[in-house]
N, C-alpha and C positions, 0 to 999 in steps of 0.2 A: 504494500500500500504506500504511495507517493507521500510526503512528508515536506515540511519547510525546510528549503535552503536559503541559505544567505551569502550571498557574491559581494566579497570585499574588492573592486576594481576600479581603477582610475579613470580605462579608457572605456567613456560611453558607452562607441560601437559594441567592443566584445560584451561588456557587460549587456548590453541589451540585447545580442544575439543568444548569448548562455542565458542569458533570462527567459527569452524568445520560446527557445527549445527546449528547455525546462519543464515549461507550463504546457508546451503540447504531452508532455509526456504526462502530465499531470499534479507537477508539482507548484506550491505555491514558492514562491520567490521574493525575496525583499533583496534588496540592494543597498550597498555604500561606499564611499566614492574615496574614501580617505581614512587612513589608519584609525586616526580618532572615532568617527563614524562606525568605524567596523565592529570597535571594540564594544562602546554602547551598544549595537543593535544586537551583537554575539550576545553579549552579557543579559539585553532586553528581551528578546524572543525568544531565546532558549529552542534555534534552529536545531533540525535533526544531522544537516553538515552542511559546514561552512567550505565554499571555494573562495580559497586565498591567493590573491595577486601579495608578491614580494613587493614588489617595484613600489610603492605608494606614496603621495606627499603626504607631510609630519610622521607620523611614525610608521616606521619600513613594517612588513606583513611578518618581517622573525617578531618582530614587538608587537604586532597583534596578536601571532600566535601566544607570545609568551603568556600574554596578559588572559588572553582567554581560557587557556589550556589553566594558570593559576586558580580557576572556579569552574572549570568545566570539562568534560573528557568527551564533546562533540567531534566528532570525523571532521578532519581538514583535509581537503584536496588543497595542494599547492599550485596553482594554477600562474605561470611566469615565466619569462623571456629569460629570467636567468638557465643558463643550458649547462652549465659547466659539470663535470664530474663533482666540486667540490661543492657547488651550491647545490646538486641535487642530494649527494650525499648530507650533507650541514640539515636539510629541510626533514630527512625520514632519520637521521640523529639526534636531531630536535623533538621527533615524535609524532611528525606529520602523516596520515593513513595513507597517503597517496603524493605522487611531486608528476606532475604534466606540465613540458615545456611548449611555448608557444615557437611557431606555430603549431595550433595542433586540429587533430582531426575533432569535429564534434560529435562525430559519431562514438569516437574512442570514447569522450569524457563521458558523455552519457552511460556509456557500458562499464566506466568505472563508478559514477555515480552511483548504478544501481548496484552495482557490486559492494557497496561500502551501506 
């Protein structure tokens, strides 16, 4: 049964396309646009998983995670242009359920989404 996600993401577009696709599949969706944002809405809604942009202005998506993972054990998908072996590793050492580098496929996330 489809549940609330929450997309911590900068850029619009992809936020509104993963939002887009989301909700056809049947989930509901809230969005935020900046670190700060993220963390109130993680912390307010008490989503069933969060998709985490790294990249974010005021505090980067390691500092959202931290702050949310400190009161919550919701499923994070890392969802970021960072590609490196060491930021992919850093994000599922961190404790991240999932790390998806951009560009990515949407069919993949989805099939990780529901996997999580």
């Amino acid at each position: 049964m489809p549940g609330t996600i929450l997309i911590v993401e900068d850029d619009p577009d992809i936020a509104d396309s993963v939002a887009y696709s989301l909700r056809r599949e049947g989930y509901e969706v809230d969005t935020a646009y900046d670190g700060a944002a993220g963390v109130r809405a993680g912390l307010e809604l008490h989503p069933d998983l969060v998709i985490l942009d790294l990249m974010l202005p005021g505090l980067s998506g390691f500092g959202v995670f931290r702050e949310l993972r400190k009161r919550s054990a919701t499923p994070v998908i890392m969802l970021t242009a960072r590609a490196s072996e060491s930021d992919r590793v850093a994000g599922l050492e961190l404790g991240a359920d999932d790390y998806i580098t951009k560009p990515f496929s949407m069919r993949e996330l989805l099939a990780r989404v529901k996997a999580q």
